[in-house]
Each structure stands twice: as C-alpha cells, then as structure tokens.
PDB file as gemmi writes it, atoms N, CA and C in Angstrom:
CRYST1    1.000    1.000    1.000  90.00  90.00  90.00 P 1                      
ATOM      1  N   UNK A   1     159.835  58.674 -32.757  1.00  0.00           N  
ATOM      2  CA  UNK A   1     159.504  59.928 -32.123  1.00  0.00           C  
ATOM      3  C   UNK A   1     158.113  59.873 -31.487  1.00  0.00           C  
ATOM      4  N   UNK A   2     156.744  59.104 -31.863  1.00  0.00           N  
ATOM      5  CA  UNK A   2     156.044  59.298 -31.574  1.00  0.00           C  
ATOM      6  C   UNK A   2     155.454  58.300 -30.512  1.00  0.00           C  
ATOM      7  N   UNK A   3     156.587  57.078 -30.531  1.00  0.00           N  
ATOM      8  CA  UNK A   3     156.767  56.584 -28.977  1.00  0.00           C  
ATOM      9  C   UNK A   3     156.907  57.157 -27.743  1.00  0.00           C  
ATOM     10  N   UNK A   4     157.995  58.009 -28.435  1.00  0.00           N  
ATOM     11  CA  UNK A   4     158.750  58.794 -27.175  1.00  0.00           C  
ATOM     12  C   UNK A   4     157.597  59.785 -26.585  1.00  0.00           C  
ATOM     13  N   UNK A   5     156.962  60.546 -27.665  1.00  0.00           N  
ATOM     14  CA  UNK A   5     155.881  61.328 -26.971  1.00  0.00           C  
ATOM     15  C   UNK A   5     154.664  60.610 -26.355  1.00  0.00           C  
ATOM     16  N   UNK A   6     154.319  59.282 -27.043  1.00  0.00           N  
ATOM     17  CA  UNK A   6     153.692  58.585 -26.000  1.00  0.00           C  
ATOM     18  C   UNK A   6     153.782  57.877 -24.378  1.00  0.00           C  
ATOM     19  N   UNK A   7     155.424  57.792 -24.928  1.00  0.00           N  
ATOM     20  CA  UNK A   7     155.733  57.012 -23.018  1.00  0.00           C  
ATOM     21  C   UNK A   7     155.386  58.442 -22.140  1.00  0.00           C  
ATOM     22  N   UNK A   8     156.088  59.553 -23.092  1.00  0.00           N  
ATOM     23  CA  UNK A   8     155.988  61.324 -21.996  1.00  0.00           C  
ATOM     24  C   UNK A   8     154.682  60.845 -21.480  1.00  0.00           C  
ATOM     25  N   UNK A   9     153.800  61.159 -22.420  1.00  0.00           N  
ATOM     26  CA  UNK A   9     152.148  61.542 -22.457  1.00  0.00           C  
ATOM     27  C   UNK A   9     151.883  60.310 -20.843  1.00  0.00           C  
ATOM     28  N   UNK A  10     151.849  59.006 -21.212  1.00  0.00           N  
ATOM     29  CA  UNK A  10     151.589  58.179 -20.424  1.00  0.00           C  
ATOM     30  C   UNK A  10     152.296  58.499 -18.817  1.00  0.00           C  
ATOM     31  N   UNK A  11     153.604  58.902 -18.703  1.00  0.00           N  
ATOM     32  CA  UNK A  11     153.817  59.441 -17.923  1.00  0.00           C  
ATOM     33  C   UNK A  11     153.476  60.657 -16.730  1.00  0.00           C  
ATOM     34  N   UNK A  12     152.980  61.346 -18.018  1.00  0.00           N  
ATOM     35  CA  UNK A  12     152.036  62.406 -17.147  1.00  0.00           C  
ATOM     36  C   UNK A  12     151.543  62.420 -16.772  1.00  0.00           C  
ATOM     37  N   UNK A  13     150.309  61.337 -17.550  1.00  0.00           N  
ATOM     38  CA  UNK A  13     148.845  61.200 -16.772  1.00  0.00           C  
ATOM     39  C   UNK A  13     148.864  60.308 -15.850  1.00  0.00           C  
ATOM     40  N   UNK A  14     150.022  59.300 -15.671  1.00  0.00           N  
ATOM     41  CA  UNK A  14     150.361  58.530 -14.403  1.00  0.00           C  
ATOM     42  C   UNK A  14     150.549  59.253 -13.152  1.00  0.00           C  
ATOM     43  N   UNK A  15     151.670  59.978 -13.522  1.00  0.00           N  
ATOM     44  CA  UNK A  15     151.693  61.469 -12.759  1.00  0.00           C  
ATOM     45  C   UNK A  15     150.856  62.294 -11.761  1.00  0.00           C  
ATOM     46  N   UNK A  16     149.870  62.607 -12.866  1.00  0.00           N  
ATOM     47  CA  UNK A  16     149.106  63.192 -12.669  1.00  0.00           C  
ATOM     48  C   UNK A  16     147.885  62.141 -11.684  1.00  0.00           C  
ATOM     49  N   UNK A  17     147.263  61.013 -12.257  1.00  0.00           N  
ATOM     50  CA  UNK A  17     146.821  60.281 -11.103  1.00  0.00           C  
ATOM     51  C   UNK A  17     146.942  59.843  -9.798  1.00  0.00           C  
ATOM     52  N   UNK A  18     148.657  59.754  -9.382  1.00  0.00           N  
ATOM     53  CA  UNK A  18     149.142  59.159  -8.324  1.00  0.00           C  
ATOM     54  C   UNK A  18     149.009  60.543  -7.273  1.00  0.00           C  
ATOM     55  N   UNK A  19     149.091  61.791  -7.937  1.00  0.00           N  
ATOM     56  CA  UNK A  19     149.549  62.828  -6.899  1.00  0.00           C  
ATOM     57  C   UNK A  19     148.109  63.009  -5.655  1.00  0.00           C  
ATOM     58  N   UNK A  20     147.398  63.250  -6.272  1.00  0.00           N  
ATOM     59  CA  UNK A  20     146.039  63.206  -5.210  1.00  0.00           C  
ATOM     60  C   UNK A  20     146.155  61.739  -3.902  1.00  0.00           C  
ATOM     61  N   UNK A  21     146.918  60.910  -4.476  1.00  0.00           N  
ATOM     62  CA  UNK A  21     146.660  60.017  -3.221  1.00  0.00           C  
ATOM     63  C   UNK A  21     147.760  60.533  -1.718  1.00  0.00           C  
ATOM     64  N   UNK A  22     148.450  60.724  -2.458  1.00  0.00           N  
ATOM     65  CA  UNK A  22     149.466  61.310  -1.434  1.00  0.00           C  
ATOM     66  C   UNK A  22     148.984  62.311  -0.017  1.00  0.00           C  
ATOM     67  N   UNK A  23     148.315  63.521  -1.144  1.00  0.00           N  
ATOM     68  CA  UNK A  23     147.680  64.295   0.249  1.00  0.00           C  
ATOM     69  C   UNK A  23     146.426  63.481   0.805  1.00  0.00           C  
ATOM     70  N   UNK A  24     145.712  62.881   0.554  1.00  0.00           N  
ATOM     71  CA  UNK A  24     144.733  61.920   1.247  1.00  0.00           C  
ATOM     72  C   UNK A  24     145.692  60.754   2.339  1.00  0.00           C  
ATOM     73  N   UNK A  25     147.061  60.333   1.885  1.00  0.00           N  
ATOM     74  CA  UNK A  25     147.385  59.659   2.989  1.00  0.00           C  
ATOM     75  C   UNK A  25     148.244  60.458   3.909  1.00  0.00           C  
ATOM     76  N   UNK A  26     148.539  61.400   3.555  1.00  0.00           N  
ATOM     77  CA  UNK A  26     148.964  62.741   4.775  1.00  0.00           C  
ATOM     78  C   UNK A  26     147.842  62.634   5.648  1.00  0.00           C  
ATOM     79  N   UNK A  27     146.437  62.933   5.299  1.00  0.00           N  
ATOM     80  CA  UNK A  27     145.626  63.375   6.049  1.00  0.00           C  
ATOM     81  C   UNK A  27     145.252  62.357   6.667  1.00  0.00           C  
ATOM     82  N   UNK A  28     145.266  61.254   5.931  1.00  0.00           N  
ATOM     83  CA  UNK A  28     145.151  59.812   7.036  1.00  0.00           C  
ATOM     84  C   UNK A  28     146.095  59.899   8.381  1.00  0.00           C  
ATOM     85  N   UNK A  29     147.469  59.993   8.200  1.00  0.00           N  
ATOM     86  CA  UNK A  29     148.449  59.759   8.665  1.00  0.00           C  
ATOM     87  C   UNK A  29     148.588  60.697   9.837  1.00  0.00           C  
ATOM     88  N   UNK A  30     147.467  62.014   9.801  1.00  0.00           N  
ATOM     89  CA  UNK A  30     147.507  63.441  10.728  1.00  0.00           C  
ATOM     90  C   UNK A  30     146.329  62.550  11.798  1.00  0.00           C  
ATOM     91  N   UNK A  31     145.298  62.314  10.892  1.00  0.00           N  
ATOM     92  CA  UNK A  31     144.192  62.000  11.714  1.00  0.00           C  
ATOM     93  C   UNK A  31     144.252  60.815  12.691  1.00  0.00           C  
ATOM     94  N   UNK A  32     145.406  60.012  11.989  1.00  0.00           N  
ATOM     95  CA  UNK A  32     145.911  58.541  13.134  1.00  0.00           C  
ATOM     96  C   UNK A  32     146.972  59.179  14.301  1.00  0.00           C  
ATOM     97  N   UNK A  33     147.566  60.364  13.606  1.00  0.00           N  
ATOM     98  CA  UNK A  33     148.207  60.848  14.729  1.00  0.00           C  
ATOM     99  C   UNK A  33     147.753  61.493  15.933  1.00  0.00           C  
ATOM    100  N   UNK A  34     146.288  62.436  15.497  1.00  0.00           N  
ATOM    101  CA  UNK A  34     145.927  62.820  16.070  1.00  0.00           C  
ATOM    102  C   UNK A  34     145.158  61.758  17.539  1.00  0.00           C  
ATOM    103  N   UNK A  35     144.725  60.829  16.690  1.00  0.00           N  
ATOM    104  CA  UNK A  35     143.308  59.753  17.543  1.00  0.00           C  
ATOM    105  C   UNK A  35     144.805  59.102  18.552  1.00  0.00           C  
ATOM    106  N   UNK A  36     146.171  58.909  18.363  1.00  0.00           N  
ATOM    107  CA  UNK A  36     147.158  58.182  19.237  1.00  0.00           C  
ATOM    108  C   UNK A  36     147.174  59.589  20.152  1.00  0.00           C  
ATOM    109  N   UNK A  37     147.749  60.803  19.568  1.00  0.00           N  
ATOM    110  CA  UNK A  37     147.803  61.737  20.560  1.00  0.00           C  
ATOM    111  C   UNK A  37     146.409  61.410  21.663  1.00  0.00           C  
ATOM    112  N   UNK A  38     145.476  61.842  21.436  1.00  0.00           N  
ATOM    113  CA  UNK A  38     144.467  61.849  22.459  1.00  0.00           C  
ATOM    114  C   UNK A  38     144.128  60.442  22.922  1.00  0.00           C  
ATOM    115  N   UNK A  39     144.482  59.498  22.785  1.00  0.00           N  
ATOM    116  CA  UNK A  39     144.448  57.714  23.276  1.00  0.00           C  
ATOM    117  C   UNK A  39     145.539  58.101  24.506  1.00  0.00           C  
ATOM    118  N   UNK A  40     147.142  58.552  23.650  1.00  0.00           N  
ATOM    119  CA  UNK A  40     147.752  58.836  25.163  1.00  0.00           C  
ATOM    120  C   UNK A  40     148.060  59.862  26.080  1.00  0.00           C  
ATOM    121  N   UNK A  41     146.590  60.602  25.197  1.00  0.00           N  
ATOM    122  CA  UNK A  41     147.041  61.807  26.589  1.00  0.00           C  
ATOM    123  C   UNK A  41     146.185  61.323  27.979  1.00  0.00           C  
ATOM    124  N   UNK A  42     145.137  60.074  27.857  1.00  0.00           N  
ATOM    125  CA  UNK A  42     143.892  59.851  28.927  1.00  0.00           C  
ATOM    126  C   UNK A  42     143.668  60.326  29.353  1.00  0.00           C  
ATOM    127  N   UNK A  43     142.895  61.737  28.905  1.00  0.00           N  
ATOM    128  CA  UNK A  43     142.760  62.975  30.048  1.00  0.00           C  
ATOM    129  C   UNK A  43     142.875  64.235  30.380  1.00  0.00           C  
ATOM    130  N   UNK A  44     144.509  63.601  30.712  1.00  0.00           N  
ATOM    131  CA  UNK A  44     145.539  65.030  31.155  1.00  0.00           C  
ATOM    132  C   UNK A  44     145.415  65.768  30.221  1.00  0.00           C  
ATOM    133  N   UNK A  45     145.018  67.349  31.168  1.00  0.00           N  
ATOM    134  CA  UNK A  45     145.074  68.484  30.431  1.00  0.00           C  
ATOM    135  C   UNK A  45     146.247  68.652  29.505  1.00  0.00           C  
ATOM    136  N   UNK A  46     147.154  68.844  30.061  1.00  0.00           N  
ATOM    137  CA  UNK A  46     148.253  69.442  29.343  1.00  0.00           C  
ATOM    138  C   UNK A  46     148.757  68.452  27.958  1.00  0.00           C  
ATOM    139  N   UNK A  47     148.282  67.199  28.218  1.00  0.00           N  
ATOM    140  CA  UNK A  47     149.174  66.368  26.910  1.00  0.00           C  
ATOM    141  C   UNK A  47     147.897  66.321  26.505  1.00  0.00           C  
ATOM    142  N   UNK A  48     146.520  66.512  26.629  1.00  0.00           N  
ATOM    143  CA  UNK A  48     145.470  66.917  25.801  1.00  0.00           C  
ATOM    144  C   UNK A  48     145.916  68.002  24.507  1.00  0.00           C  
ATOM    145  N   UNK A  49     146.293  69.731  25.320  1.00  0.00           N  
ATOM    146  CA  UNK A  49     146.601  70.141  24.896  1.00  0.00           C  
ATOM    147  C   UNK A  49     147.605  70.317  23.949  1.00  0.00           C  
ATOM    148  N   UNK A  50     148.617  69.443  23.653  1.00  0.00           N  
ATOM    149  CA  UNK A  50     149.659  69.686  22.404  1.00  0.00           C  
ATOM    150  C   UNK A  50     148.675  68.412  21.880  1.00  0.00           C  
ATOM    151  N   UNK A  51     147.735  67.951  21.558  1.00  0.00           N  
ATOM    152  CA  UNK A  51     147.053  67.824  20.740  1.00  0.00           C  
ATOM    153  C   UNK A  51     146.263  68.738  19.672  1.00  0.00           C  
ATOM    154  N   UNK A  52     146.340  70.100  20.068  1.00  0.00           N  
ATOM    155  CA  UNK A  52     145.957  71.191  19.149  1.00  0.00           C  
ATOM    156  C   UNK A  52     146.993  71.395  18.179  1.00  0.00           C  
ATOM    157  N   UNK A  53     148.207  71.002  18.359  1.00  0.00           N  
ATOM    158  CA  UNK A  53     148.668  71.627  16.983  1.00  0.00           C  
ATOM    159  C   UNK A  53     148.251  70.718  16.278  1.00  0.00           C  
ATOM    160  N   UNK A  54     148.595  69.237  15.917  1.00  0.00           N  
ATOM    161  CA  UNK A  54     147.871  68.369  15.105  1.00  0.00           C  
ATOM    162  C   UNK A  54     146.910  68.548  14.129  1.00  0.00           C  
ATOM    163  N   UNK A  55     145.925  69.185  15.392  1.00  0.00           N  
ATOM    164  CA  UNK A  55     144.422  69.399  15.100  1.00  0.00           C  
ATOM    165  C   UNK A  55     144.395  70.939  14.017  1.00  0.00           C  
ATOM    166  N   UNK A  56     145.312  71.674  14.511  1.00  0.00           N  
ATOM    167  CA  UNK A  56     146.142  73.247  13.537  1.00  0.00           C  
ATOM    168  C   UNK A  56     146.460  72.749  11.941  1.00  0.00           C  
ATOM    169  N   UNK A  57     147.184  71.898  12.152  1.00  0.00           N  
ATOM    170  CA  UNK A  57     147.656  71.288  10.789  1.00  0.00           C  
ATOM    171  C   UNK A  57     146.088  70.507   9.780  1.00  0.00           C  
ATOM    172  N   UNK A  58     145.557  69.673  10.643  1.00  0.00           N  
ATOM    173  CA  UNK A  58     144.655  69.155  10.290  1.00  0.00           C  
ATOM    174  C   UNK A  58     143.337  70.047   9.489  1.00  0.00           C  
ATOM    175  N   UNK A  59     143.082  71.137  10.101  1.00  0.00           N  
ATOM    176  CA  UNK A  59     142.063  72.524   9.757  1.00  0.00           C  
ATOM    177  C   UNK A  59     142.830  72.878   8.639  1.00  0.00           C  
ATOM    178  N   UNK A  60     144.010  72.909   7.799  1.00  0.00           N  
ATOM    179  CA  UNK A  60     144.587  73.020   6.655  1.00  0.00           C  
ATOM    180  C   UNK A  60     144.133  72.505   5.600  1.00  0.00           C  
ATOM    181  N   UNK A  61     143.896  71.189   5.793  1.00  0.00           N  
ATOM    182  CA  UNK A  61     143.486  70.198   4.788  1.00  0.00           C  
ATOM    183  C   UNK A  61     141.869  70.102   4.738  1.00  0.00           C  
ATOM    184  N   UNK A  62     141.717  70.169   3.367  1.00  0.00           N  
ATOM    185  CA  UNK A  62     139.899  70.344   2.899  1.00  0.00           C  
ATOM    186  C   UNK A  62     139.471  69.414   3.455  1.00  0.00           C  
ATOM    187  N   UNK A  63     139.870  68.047   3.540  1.00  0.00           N  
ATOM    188  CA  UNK A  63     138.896  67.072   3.795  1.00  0.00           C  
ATOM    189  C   UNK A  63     139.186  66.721   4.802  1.00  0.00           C  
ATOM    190  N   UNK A  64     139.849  67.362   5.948  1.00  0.00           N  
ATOM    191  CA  UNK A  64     139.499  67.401   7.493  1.00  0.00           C  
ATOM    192  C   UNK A  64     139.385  68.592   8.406  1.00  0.00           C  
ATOM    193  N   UNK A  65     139.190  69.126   7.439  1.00  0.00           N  
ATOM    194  CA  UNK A  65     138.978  70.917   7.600  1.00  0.00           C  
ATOM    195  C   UNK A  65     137.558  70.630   9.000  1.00  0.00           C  
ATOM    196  N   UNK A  66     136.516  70.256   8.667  1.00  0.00           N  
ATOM    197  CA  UNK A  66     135.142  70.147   9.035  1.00  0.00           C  
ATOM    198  C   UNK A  66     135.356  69.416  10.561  1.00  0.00           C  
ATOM    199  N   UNK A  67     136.376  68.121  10.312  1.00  0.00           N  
ATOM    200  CA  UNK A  67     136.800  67.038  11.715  1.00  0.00           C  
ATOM    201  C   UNK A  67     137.696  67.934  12.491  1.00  0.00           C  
ATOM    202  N   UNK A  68     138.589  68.535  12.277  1.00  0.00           N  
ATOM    203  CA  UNK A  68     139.159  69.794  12.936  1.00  0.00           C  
ATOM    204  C   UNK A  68     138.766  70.584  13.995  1.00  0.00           C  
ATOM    205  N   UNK A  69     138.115  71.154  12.922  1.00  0.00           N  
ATOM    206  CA  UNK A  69     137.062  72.184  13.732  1.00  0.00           C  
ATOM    207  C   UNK A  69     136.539  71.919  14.700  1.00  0.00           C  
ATOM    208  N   UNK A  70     135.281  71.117  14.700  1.00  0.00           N  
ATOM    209  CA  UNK A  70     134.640  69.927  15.640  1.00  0.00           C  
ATOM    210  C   UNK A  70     135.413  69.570  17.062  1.00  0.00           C  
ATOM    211  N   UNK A  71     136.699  69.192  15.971  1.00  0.00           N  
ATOM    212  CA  UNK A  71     137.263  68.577  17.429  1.00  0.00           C  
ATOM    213  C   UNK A  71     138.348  69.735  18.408  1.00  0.00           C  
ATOM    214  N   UNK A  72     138.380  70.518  17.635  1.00  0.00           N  
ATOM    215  CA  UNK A  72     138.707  72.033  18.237  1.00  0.00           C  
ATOM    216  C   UNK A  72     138.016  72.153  19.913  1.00  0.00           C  
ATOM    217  N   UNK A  73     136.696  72.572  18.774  1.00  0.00           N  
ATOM    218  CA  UNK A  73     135.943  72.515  19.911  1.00  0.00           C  
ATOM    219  C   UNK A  73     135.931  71.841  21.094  1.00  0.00           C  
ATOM    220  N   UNK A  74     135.421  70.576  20.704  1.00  0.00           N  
ATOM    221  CA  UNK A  74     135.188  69.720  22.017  1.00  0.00           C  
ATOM    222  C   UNK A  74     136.582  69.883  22.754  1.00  0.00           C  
ATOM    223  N   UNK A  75     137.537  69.850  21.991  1.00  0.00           N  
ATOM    224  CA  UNK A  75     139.099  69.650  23.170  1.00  0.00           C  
ATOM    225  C   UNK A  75     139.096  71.373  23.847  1.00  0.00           C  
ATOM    226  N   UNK A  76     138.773  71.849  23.518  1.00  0.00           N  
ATOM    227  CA  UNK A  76     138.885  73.406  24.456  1.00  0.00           C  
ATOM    228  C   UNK A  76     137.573  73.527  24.961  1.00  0.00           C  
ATOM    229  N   UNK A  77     136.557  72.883  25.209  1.00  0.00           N  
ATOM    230  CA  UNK A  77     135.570  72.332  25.998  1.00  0.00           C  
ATOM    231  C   UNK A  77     135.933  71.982  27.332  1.00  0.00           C  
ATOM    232  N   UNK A  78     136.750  70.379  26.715  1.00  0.00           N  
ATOM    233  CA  UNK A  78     137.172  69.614  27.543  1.00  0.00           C  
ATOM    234  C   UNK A  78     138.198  70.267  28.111  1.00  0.00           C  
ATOM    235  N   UNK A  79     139.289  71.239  27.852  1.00  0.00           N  
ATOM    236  CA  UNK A  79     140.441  71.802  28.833  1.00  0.00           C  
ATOM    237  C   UNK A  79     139.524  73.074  29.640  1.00  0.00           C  
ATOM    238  N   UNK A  80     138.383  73.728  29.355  1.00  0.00           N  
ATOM    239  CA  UNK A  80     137.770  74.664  29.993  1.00  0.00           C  
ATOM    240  C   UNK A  80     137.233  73.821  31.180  1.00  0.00           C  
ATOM    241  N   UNK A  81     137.026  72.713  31.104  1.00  0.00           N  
ATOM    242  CA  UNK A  81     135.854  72.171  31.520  1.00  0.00           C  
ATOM    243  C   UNK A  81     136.898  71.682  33.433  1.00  0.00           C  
ATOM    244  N   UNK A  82     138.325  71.541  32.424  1.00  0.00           N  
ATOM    245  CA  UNK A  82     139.130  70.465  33.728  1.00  0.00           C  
ATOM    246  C   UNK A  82     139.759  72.040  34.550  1.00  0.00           C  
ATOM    247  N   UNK A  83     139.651  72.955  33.677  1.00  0.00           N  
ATOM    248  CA  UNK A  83     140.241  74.150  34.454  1.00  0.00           C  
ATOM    249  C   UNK A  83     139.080  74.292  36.154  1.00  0.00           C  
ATOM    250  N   UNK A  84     138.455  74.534  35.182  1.00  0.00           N  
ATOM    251  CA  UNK A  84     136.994  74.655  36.121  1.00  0.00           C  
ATOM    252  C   UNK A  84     136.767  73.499  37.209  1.00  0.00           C  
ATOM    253  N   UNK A  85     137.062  72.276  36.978  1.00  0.00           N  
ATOM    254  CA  UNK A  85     136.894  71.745  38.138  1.00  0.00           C  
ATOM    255  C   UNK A  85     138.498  71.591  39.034  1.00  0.00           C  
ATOM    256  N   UNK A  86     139.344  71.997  38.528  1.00  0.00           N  
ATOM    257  CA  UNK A  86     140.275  71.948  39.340  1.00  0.00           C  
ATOM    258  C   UNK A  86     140.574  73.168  40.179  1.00  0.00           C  
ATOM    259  N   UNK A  87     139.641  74.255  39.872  1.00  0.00           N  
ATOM    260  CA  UNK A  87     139.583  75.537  40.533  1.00  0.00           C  
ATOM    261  C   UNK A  87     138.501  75.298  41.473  1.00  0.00           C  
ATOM    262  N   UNK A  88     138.345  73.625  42.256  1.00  0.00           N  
ATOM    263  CA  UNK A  88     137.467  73.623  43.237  1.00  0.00           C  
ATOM    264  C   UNK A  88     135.813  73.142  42.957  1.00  0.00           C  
ATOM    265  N   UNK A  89     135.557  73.845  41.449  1.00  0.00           N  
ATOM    266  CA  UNK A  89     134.520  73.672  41.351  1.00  0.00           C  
ATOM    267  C   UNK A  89     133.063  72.331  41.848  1.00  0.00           C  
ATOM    268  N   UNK A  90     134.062  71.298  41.549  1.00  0.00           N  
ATOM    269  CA  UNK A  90     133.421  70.177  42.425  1.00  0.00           C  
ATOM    270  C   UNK A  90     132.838  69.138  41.609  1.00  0.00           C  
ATOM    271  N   UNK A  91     132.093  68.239  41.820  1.00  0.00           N  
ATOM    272  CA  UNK A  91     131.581  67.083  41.146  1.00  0.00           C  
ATOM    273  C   UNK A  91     130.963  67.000  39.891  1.00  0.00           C  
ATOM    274  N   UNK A  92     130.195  68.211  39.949  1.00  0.00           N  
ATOM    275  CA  UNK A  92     129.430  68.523  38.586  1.00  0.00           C  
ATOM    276  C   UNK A  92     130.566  68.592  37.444  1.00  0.00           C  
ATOM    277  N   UNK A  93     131.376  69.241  37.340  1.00  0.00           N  
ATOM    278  CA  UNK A  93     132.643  69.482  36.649  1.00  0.00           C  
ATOM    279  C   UNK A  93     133.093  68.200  36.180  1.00  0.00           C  
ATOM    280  N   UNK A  94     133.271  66.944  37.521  1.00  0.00           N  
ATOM    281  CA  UNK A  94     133.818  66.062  37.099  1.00  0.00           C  
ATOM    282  C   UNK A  94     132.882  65.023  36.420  1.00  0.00           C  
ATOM    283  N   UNK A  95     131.786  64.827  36.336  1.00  0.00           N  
ATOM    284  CA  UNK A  95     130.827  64.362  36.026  1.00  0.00           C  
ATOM    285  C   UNK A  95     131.198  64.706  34.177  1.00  0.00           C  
ATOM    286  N   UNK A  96     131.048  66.091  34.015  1.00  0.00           N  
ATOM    287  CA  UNK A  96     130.652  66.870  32.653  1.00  0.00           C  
ATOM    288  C   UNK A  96     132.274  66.612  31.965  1.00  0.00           C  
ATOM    289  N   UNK A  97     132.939  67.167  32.788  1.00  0.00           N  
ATOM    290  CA  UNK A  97     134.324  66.526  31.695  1.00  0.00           C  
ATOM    291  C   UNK A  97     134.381  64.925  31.266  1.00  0.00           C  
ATOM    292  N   UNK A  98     133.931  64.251  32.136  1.00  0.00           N  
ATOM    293  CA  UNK A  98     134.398  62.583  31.619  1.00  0.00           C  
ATOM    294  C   UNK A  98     133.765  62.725  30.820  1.00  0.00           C  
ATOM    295  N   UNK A  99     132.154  63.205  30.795  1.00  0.00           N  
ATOM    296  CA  UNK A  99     131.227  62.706  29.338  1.00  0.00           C  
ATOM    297  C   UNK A  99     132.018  63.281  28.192  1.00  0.00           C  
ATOM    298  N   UNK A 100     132.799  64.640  28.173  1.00  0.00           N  
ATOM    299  CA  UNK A 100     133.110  65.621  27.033  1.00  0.00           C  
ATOM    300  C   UNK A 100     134.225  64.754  26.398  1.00  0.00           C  
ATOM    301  N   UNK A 101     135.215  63.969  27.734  1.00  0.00           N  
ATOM    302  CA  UNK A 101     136.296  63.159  27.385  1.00  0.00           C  
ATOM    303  C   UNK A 101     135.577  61.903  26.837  1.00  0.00           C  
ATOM    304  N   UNK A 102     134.898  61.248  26.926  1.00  0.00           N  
ATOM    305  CA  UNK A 102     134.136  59.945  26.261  1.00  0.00           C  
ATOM    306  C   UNK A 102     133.796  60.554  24.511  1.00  0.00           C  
ATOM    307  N   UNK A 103     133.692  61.706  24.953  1.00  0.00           N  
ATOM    308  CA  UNK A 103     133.043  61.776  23.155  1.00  0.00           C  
ATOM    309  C   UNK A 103     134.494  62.307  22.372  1.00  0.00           C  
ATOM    310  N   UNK A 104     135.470  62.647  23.055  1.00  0.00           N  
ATOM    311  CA  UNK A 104     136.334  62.540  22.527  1.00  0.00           C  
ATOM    312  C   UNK A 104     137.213  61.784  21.488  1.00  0.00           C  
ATOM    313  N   UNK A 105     137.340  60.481  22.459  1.00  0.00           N  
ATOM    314  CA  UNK A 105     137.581  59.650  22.566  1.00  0.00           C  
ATOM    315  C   UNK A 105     136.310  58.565  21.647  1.00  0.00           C  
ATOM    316  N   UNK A 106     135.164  58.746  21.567  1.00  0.00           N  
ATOM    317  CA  UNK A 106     134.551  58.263  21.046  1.00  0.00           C  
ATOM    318  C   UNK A 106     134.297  58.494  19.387  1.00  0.00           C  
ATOM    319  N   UNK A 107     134.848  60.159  18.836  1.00  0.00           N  
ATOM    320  CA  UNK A 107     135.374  60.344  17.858  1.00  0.00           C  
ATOM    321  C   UNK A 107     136.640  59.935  17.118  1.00  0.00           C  
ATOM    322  N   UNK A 108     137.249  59.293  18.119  1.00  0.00           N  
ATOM    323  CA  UNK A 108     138.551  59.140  17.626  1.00  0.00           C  
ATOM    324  C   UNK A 108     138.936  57.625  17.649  1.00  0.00           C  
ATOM    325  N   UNK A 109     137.945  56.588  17.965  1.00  0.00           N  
ATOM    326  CA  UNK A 109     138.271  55.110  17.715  1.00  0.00           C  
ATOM    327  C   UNK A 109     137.935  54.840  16.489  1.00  0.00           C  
ATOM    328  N   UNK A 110     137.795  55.487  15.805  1.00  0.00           N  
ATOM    329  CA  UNK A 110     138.244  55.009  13.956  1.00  0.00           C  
ATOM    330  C   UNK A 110     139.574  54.422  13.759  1.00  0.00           C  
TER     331      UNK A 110                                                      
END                                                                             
C-alpha cells in the first residue's frame, strides 16, 4: 500500500513539474510565429496587419505580455506610418517607415 501511495505521490510531483514547461513552449511557439508572420509579410501593410492577432494572443501570456505590447505599438506605428505615405504624403514618410520596419524586424531576428 505504501508503494502505491508513493508511485501516486511521485507522479504528482512529476506532474506537477512538467506542466509549466508547456505554457513556456506555447509562448515560444506564438513568438516564432509571430517573428515568421512579420519575415513574410516584408512590409505590406495588410499581411503586416493579421500579424496583430498573434500579437492579441501573445499580450495574454505573462511572459510576453511586455514583448506584445511593444510590438503593438511599433506595428500600428508602422501601418499609420504607410497609410500616411500612401495618402501622397511623400519621401519623408518613406524614409520613417523603413526605419520603423527595420526595428521591426530587428526585434524579431531572435
């Protein structure tokens, strides 16, 4: 009998150790999705943009809650930024989006 409650016991706390890795390789697995999303959007607004849900899911999780956010930002930066120069605005625009797109992109070669 007091095997049996030992294999339980051992079980549990096996259990109990393995479960935390799981959501850490979710969040791996969001954040590689995310860095391929924006590798193949090069740019383009619009396949920029369904890079936000990713980034939706990602603001869920504690320990990319902070990288989320961040990159929230910069990507609705960067789609304000291409609105604006495609409404004419002109060189300056295109100048300021590539840099916004470089740091994008420069966050995301992990």
């Amino acid at each position: 009998m007091k095997a049996i409650l030992g294999v339980a016991m051992a079980a549990i706390v096996l259990t109990g150790c393995a479960q935390p890795s799981a959501p850490s390789q979710d969040g791996q697995l969001l954040k590689q999705a995310y860095g391929k999303c924006i590798q193949d959007a090069d740019g383009k607004h619009d396949k920029v943009a369904s890079c936000q849900t990713i980034l939706e899911v990602m603001k869920q999780s504690k320990a990319h809650a902070a990288f989320a956010q961040k990159e929230s930002v910069s990507v609705l930066n960067y789609q304000q930024c291409i609105e604006a120069a495609m409404s004419g605005a002109g060189d300056n625009y295109t100048a300021r989006c590539g840099k916004l797109w470089q740091e994008i992109r420069a966050s995301n070669a992990n």
